[in-house]
PAFITI-939490 format. One line per field, with one value per residue (C-alpha): y negated, x, z negated. Coordinates in pm, 1 decimal, decimal comma. Layout:
<recs>
c2 = [Y  ...]
c1 = [X  ...]
c3 = [Z  ...]
</recs>
This chain:
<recs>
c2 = [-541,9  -799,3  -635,2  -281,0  -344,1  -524,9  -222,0  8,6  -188,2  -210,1  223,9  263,3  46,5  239,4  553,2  420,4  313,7  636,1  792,1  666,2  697,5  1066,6  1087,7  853,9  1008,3  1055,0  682,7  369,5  12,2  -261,5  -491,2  -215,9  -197,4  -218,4  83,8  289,7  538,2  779,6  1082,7  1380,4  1659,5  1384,5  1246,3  1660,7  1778,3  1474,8  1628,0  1964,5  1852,8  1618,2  1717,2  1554,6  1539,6  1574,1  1244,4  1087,4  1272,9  1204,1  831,3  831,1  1028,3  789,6  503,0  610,4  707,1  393,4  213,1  445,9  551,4  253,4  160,2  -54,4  -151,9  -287,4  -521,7  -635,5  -804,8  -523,7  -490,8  -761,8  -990,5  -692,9  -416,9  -668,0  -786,2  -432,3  -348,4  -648,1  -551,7  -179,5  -324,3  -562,1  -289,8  -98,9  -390,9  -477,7  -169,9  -41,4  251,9  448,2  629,4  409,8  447,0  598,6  588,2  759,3  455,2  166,4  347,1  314,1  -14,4  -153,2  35,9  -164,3  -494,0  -507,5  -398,5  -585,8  -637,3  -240,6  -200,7  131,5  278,6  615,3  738,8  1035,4  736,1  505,3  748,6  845,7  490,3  422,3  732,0  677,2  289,6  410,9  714,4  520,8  247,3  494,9  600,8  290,5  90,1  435,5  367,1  4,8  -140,5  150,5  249,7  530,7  834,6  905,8  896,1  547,2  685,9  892,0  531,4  371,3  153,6  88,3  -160,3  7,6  -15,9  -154,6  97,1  -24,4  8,1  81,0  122,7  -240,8  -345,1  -223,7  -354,3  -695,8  -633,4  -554,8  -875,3  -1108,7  -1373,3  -1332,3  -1585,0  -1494,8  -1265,5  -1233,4  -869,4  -764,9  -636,9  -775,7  -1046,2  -1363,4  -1246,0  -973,9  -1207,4  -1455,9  -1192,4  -1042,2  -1350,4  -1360,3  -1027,4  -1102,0  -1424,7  -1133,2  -880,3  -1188,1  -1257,1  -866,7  -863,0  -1108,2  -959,9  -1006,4  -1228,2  -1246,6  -1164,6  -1339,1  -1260,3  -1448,5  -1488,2  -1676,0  -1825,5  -2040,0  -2164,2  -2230,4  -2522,4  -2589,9  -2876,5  -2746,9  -2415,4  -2262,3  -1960,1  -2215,6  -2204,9  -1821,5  -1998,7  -2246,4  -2006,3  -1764,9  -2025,6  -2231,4  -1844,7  -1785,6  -2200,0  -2301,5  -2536,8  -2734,9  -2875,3  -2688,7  -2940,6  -2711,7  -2815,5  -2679,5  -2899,2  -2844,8  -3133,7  -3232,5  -3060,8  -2725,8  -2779,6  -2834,6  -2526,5  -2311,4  -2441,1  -2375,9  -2028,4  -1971,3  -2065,8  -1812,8  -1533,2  -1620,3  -1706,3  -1986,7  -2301,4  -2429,3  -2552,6  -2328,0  -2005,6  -1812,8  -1444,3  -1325,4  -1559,4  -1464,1  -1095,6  -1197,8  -1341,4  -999,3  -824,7  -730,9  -780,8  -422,7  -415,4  -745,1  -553,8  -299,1  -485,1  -656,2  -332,5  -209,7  -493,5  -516,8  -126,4  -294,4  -557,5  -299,7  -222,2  -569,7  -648,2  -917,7  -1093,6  -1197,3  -1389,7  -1812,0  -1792,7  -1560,7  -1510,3  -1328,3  -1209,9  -1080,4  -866,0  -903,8  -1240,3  -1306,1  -1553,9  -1621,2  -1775,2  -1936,5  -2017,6  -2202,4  -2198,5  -2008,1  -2229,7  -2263,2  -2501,4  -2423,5  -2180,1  -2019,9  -1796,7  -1451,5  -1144,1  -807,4  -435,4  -328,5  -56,5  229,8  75,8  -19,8  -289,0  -126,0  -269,9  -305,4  -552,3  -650,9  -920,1  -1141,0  -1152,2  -1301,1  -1496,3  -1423,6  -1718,6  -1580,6  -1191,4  -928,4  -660,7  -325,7  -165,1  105,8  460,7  465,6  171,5  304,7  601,7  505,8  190,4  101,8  476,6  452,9  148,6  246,4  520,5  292,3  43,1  38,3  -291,7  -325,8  -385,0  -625,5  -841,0  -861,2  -933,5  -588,1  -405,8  -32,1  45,0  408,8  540,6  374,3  28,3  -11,2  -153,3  115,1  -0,7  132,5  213,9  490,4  684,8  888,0  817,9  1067,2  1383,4  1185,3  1234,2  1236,6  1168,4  857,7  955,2  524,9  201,4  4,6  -360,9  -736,5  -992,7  -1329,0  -1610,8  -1743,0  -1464,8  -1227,1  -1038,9  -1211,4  -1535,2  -1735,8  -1594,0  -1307,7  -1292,4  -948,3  -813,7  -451,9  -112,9  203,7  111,3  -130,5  -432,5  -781,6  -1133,6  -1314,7  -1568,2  -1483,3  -1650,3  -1512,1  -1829,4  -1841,1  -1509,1  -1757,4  -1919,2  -1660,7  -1557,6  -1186,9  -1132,4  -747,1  -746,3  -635,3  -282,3  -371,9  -633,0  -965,7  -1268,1  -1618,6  -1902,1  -2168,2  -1974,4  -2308,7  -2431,4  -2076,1  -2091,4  -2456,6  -2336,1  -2021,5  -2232,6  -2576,2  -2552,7  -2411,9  -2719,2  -2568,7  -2531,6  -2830,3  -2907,3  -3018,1  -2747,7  -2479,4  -2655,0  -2640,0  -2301,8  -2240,3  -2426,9  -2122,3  -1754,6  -1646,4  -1435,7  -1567,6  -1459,8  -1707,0  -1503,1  -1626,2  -1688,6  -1637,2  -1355,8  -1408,2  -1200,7  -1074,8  -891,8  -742,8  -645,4  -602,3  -769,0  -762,2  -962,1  -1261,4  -1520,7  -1847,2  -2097,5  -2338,3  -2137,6  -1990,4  -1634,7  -1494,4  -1180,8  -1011,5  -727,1  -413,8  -397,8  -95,2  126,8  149,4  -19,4  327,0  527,9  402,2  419,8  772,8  776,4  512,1  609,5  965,2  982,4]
c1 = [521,0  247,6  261,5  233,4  -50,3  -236,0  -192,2  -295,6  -586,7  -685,7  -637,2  -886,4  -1116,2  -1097,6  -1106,7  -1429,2  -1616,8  -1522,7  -1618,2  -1978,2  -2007,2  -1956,8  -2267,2  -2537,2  -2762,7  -2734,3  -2849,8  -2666,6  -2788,4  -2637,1  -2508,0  -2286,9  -2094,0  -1760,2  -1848,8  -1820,8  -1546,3  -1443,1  -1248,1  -1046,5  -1308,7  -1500,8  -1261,4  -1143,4  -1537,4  -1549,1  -1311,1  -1417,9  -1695,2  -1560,9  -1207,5  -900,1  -533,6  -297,0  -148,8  -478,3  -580,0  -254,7  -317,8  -647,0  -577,6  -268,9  -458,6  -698,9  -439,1  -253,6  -596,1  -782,0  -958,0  -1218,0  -1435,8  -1202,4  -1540,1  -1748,9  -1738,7  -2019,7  -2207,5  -2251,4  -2070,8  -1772,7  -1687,6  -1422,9  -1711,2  -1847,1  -1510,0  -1372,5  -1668,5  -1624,6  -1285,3  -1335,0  -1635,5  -1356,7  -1121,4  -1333,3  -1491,3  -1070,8  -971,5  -1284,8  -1181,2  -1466,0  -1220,2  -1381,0  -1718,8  -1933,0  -2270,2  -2310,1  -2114,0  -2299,8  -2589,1  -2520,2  -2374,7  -2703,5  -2894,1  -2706,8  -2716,2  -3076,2  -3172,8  -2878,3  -3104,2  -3236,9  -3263,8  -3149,8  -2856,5  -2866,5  -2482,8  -2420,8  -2417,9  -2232,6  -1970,2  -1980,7  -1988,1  -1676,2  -1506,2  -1608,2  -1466,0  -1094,5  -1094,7  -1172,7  -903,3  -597,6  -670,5  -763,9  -418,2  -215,0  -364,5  -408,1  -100,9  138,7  63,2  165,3  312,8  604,1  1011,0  1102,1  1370,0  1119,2  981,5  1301,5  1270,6  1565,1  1418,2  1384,5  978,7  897,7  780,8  396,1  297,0  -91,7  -176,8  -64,1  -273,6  -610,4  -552,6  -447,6  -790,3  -1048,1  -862,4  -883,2  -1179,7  -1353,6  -1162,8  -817,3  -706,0  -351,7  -353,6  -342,2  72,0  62,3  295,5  183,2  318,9  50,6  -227,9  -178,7  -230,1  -488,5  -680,7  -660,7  -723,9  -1095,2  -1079,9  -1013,3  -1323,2  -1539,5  -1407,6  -1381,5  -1775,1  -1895,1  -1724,4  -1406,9  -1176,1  -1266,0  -1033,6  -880,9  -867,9  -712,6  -386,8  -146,3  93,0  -188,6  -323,7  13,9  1,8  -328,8  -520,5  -878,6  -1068,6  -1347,8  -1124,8  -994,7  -1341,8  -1270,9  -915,0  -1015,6  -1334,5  -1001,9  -799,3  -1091,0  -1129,5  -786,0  -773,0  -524,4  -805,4  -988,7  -1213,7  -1371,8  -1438,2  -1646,2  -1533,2  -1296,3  -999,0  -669,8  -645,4  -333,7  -531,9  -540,5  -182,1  -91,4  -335,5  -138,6  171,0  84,2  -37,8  297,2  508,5  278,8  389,8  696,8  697,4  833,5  682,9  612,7  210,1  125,6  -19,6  245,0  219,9  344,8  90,7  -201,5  -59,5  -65,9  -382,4  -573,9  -471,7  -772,1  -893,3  -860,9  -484,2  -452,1  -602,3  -419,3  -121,5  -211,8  -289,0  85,7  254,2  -1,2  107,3  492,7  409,2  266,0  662,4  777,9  811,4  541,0  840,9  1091,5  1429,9  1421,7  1686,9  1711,0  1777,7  1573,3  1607,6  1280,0  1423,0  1132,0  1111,2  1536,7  1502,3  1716,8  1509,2  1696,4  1461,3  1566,7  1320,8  1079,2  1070,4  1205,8  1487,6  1594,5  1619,9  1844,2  1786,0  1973,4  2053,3  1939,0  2046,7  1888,2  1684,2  1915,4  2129,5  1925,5  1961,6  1860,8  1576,2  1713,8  1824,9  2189,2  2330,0  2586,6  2879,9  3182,5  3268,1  3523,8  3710,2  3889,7  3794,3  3967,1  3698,6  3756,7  3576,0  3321,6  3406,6  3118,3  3196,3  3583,6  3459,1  3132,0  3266,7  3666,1  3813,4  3684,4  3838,8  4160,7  4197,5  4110,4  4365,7  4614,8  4671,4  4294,0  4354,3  4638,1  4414,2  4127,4  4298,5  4325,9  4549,1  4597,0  4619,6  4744,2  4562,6  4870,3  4798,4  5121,5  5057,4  5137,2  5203,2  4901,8  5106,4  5267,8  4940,1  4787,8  4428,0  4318,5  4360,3  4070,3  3725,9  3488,4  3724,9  4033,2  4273,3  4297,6  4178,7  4131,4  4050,4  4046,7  4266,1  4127,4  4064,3  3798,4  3732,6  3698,2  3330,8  3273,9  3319,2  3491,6  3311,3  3106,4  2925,5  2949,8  2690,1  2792,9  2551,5  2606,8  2506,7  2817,1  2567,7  2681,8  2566,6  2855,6  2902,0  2954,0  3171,0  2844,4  2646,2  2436,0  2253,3  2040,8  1900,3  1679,5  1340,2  1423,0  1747,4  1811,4  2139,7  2393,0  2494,1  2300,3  2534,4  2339,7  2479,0  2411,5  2331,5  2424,8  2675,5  2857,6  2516,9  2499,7  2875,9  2861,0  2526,7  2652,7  2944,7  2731,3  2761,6  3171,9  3417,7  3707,7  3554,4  3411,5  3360,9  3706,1  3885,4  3701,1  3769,3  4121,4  4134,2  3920,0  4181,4  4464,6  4421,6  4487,9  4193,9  4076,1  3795,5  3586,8  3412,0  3043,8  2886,2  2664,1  2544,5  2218,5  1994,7  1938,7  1638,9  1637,6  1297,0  1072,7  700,9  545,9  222,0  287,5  164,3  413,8  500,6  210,6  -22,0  -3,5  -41,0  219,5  277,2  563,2  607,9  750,0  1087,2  1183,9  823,9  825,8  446,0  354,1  492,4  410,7  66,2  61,2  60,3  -204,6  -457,2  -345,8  -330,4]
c3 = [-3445,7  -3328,6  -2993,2  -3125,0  -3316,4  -3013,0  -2804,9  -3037,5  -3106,7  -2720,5  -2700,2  -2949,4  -2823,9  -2528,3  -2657,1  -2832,3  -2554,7  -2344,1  -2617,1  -2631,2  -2246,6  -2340,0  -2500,5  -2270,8  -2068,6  -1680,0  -1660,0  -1732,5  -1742,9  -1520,7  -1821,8  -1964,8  -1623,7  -1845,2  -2031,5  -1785,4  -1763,0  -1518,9  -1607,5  -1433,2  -1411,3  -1213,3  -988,1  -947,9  -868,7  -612,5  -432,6  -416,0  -214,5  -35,6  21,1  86,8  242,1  -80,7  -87,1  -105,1  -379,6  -556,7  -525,1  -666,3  -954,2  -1009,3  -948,8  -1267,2  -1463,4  -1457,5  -1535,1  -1788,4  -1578,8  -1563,3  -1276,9  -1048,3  -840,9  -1092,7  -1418,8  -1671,5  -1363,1  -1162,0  -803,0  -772,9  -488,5  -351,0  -268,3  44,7  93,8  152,4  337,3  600,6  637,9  795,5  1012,3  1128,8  1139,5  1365,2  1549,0  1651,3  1677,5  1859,7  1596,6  1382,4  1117,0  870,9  909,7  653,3  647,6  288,2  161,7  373,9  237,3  -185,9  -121,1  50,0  -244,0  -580,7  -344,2  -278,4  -683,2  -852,1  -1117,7  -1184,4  -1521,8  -1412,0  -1188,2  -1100,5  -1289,4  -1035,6  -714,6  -883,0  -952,2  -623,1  -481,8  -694,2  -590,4  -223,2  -229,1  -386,6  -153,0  150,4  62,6  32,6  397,5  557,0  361,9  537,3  884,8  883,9  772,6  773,7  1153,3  1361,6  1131,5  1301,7  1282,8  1399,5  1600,7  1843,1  1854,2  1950,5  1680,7  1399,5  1199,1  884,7  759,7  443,0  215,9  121,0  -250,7  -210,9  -569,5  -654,5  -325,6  -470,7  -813,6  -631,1  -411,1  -705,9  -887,9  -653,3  -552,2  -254,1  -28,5  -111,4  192,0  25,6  -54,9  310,3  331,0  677,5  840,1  940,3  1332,9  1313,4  1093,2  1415,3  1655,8  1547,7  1565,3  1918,2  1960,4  1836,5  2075,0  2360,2  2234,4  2277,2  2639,8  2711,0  2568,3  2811,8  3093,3  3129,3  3326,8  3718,6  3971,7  4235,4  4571,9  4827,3  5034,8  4794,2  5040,9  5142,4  4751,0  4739,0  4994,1  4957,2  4836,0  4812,3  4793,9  4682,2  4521,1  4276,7  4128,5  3989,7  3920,8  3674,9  3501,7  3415,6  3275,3  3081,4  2939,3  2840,3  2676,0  2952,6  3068,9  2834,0  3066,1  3365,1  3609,7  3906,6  4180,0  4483,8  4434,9  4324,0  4035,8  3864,4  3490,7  3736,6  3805,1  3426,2  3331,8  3542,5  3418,2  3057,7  3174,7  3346,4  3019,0  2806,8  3057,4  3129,6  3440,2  3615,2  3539,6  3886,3  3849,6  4200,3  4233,1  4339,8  4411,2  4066,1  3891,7  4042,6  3958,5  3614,6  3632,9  3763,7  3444,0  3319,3  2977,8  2902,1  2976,2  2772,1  2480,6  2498,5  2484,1  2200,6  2016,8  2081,7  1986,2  1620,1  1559,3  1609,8  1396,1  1117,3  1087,5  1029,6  660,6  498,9  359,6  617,4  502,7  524,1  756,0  1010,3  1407,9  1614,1  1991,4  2129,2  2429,6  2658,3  2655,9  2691,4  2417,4  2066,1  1822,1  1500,7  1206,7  900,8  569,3  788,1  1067,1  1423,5  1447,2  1793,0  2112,9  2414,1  2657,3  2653,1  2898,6  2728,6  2848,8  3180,7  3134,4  3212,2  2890,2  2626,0  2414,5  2098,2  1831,6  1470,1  1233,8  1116,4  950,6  1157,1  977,4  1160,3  1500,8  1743,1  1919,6  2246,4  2181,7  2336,7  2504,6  2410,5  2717,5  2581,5  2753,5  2930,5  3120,4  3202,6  3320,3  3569,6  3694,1  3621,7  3692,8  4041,7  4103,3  3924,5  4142,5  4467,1  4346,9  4084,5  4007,9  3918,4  3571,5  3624,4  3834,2  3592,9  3294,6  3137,1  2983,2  2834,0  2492,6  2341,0  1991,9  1764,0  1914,9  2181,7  2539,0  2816,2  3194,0  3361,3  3664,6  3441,5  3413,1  3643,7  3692,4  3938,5  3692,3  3476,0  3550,1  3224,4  2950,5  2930,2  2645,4  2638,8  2541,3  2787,2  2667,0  2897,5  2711,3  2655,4  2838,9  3087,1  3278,8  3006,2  3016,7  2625,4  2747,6  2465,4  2160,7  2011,1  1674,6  1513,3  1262,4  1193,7  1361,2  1527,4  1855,5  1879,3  1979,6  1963,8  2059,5  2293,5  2571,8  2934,7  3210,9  3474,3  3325,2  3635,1  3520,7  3252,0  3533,0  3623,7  3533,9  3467,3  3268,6  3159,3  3300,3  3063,5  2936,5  2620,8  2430,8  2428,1  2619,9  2468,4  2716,9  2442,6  2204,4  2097,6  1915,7  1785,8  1607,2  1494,5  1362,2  1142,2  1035,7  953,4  572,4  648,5  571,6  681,1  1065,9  1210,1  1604,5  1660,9  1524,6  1711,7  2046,9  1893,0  1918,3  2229,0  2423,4  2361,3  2417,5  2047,3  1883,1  1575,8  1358,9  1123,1  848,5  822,5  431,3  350,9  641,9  823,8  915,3  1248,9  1412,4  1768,4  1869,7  2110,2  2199,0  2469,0  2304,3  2056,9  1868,4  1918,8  1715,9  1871,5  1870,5  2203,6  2320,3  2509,9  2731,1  2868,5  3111,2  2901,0  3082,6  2873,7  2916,8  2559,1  2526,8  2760,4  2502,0  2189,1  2352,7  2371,2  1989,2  1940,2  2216,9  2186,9  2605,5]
</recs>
């Protein structure tokens, strides 16, 4: 009953005040800020002459409904901390972006006027309601651009990591609440917060010219002890922070040697100290394509929730790296193989949920018909030699010499699977977490793919380089399955699934431009030319 009364008690106090803000004059005075009321003929005569998409107009209606329709933008001191704050944001917004959608001279203009007379016995009612109005308008379409992204079907996007729904009502009443150095109403990850960071660090560089370029025959820096090139060398890598210290002189020094190397880690390259061919490549990207990048990979990270799981693996496909975090950091790392480009290996999220010990490999159709139907017809004791056997729809083994191959051509009535054991394409494990592109991590018995730079490889299942970390990982708080008893099992040819509880989490994604875990700013070539399209949306080209 307390409770009711209180309520009531708060409606008709504002009902009263509303009610007396009825009846003042076109002028109010700057200490009855709270006074002030809006109500829907205004917000609906704003919009007539200044009109509108729909959903923006929804949202500010809703947004002074749910709040009695009272100023969000001002209290009984005038403007609050969130005006400026709002207003730094979409000059750093457009200063990042090198995007104008946000400016607005009308509003620059009404802000500068109740800043510079804070103390007016008299503000003009008609611009503060249209300051107000202005503010909440231009914060519905900046929170749908800035943090929502590109409008368009994830799947034309060949992305299948669902995106988190963004609730920007509760973001402005957390913005107009909050103090003026609390940034935590931005629905942004920390991956993009880190990122964007260096993006400004990049405008600065891109401002003052860029990064010079390197000319010269690389075979001989290679060998080389001393040159004046490596005077352009070190200004680009004192630019980029791989040297701290730029020493100006011609000589190839062992901090040049571990500037390169640190250069070569953050672009995946081989981690050699010389300047090889493919790092001075790397090192003539200009700033503009660097930007770019990192303006593709922020519209990704738009997509990525704010909240991400404590536990969680995640396999970034350009870079051929697994990732494991545990309570939000990084525990540990392998390198992977990913799809070549022709297959795929699709973005989305799962959630592993078992591992396979000796799996069978049920060969996917597409496979059986480009590559083992050819030999089958070539030789028919291909399967037998490989390990393989057939399989009819009920489940019963059928000699393969009893079929006839050669009256196939796009379409094999059979399942053709490779039993287990050490030569079998899965290696001696796989870790399943459910989708509909039938993905899976697994080991490999072709372990001497890890060793290369470049590893898109596969047909778009993801091969572990360390899967026995992986499994004693996922089964770590598991009593029944320790080390020995996996070994156990690994030493016969029986399949045997372990059920993993509780699931984790699993991302597949794709960045090209990243913020690590140090601190460092990495790039990868876009194996997939899926930065080329997604920048056809952005850049509109």
């Amino acid at each position: 009953m307390k409770n009711i009364l209180k309520i009531l008690l708060i409606a008709l106090v504002l009902i009263s005040c509303k009610k007396e803000n009825e009846g003042n004059t076109s002028t109010i005075k700057t200490q009855n800020y709270t006074d002030i009321f809006l109500d829907k003929s205004t917000i609906t005569t704003f919009f007539k002459t200044n009109p509108e998409n729909e959903k923006v107009v929804k949202e500010v209606n809703l947004f002074y409904k749910n709040r009695n329709f009272q100023y969000a933008w001002f209290n009984k001191n005038g403007m609050t901390q969130a005006v400026p704050n709002f207003q730094n944001q979409l000059q750093n917004y457009s200063n990042d972006f090198d995007d104008k959608t946000f400016n607005n001279a009308q509003l620059d203009t009404l802000i500068t006027m109740i800043k510079t007379n804070p103390n007016s016995s008299e503000i003009d009612k008609n611009q503060l309601q249209k300051l107000e109005l202005i503010l909440t308008t231009t914060f519905f379409k900046y929170s749908e651009k800035a943090f929502s992204g590109v409008n368009k079907n994830n799947r034309k996007l060949d992305w299948f990591i669902p995106r988190e729904k963004k609730n920007f009502q509760i973001l402005l009443d957390s913005l107009v609440l909050k103090d003026e150095n609390d940034k935590s109403y931005e629905p942004v990850n920390i991956y993009y917060s880190k990122l964007k960071e260096k993006l400004r660090l990049y405008r600065d560089i891109q401002k003052k010219g860029g990064f010079p370029i390197i000319k010269t025959d690389e075979e001989f820096l290679i060998k080389t002890e001393s040159d004046s090139i490596l005077l352009l060398v070190k200004k680009r890598l004192v630019l980029s922070g791989d040297l701290k210290k730029n020493d100006n002189n011609i000589f190839y020094t062992k901090d040049l040697a571990d500037a390169i190397t640190n250069f070569q880690q953050r672009l995946g390259l081989p981690e050699n100290g010389k300047l090889d061919k493919k790092t001075i490549e790397e090192m003539n990207k200009t700033i503009d394509f660097r930007i770019k990048q990192m303006l593709v990979n922020l519209e990704r990270l738009r997509w990525v929730p704010v909240q991400i799981e404590n536990d969680y693996l995640l396999v970034n496909i350009p870079e051929y790296k697994l990732h494991v975090f545990e309570n939000k950091k990084l525990i540990w790392q392998t390198n992977v193989v990913v799809g070549k480009a022709a297959k795929q290996t699709s973005i989305f999220k799962g959630s592993i949920s078992r591992i396979i010990l000796n799996p069978y490999w049920n060969v996917p159709n597409s496979i059986i018909i480009t590559e083992i139907l050819p030999k089958l017809k070539r030789n028919a004791n291909y399967l037998s030699q490989n390990n393989m056997e057939v399989v009819s729809g009920s489940g019963k083994a059928i000699k393969a010499s009893s079929i006839n191959w050669h009256k196939y051509s796009k379409n094999v009535p059979f399942l053709i699977r490779q039993k287990p054991g050490v030569s079998n394409a899965l290696g001696k494990m796989k870790f399943l977490f459910p989708n509909s592109f039938n993905i899976y991590l697994h080991d490999t018995p072709s372990k001497e793919l890890f060793d290369r730079n470049k590893r898109d490889f596969s047909h778009g299942c993801i091969r572990v380089e360390n899967p026995m970390k992986l499994a004693m990982y996922l089964l770590r708080n598991d009593k029944e399955w320790n080390q020995e008893k996996v070994d156990a099992v690994l030493k016969t040819t029986t399949e045997t699934g372990i059920s993993i509880k509780p699931n984790i989490p699993v991302y597949i994604t794709y960045f090209t431009a990243w913020v690590d875990v140090k601190g460092n700013l990495n790039f990868r070539d876009d194996i997939y030319n899926l930065d080329e399209e997604l920048a056809k949306e952005i850049f509109a080209e």
